[in-house]
C-alpha positions in Angstrom: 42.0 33.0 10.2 44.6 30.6 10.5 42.8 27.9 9.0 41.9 30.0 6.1 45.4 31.2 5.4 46.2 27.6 5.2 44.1 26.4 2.9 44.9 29.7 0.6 49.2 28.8 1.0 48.4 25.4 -0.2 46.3 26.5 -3.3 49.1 29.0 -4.3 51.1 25.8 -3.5 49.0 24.1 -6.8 46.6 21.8 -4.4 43.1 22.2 -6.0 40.0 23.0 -4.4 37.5 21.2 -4.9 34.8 22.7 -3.1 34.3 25.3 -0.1 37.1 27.7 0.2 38.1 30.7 2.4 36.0 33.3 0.2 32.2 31.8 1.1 30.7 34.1 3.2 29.5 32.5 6.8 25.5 31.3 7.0 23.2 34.7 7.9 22.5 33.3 11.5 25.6 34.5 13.5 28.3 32.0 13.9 30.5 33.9 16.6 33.1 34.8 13.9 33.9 30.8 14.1 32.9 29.7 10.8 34.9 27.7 7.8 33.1 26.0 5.1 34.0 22.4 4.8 36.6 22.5 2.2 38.2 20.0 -0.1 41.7 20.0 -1.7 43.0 17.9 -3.9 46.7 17.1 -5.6 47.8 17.9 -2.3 51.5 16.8 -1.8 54.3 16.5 0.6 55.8 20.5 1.5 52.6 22.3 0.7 51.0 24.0 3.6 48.3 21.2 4.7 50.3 18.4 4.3 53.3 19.5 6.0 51.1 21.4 9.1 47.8 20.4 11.1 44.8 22.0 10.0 42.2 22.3 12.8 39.3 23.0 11.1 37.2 21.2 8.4 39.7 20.7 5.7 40.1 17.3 3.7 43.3 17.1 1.9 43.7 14.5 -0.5 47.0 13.3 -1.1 47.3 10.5 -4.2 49.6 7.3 -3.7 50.2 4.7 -6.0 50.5 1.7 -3.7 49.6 1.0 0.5 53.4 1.2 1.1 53.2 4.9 -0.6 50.7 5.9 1.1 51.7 4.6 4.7 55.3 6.4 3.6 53.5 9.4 3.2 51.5 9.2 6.3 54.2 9.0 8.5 56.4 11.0 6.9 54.3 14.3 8.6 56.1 15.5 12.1 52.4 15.6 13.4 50.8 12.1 14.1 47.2 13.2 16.4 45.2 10.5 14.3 45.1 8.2 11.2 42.6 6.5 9.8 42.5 3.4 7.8 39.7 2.5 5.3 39.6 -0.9 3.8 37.1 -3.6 3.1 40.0 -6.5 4.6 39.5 -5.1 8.4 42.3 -7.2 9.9 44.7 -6.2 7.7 43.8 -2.7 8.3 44.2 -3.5 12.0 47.6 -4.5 11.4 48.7 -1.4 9.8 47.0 0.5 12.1 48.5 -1.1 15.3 52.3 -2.0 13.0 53.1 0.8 10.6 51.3 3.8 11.4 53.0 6.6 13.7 50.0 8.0 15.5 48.7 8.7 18.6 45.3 7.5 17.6 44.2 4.9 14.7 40.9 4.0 13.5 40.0 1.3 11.1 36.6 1.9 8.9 35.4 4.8 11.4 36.5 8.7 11.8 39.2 10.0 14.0 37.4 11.8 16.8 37.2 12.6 20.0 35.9 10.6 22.4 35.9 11.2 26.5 35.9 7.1 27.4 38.9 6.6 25.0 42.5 8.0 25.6 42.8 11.3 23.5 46.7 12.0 22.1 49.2 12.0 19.7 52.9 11.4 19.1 56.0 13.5 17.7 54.9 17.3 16.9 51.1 16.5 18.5 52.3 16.2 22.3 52.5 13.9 25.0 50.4 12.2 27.3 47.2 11.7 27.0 43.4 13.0 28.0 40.5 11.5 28.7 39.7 7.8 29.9 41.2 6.6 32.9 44.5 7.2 31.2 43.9 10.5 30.9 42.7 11.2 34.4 46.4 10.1 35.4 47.8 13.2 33.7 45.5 15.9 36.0 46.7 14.1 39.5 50.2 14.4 41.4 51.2 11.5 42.9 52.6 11.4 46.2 55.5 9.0 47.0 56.2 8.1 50.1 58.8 5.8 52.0 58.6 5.1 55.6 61.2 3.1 57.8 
């Protein structure tokens, strides 16, 4: 529902959908009431509903910029930063941006952000603290004990 309602605030915004939607009907196998189609929306821009909010479900937005310094403005310019992902055919320079410029949690360079349980799972401003999964991760589910003895 939530997920839904976003995608139908940010069309009434003016973003354009492309395909999918919140009006297809789920597949005739049950789903569990946990179905979205995967959904594309373009012209999306800064103070509509999924760019200024995480959507967590399968929603691409596409937000146009005219140059990389654009569109690294824009990136950051979100209160969320989970993930960010940087596609580009010059691979160190991606790296750089990814590990210099971008205000994330997470940043992957010609690959999807995901999940995964031997990598540290987090993100920054509005998308939390700390971290799961990985050894770093494992450090946030223990209490340490201190202890000083003369």
């Amino acid at each position: 529902e939530d997920v839904a309602k976003q995608v139908r605030t940010s069309i009434s915004e003016g973003a354009k959908l492309l395909i999918g939607g919140a009006d297809i009907d789920p597949p005739t196998e049950d789903c569990g009431g946990a179905f979205f189609p995967p959904t594309v929306l373009t012209d999306v821009k800064p103070g509509m509903e999924c760019f200024d909010h995480e959507v967590f479900g399968p929603v691409l937005a596409i937000v146009e910029a005219e140059s990389e310094e654009e569109a690294i403005k824009l990136a950051n310019q979100s209160h969320y930063g989970l993930g960010a992902g940087i596609f580009t055919k010059d691979t160190a320079h991606g790296e750089a941006i990814a590990k210099t410029e971008l205000q994330a949690g997470m940043a992957f360079v010609n690959d999807s952000v995901r999940s995964d349980p031997s990598l540290p799972f987090g993100g920054v401003k509005s998308s939390g603290l700390g971290r799961e999964c990985a050894s770093f991760g494992m450090l946030e589910f223990v209490n340490i004990k201190t202890m000083c003895i003369k």
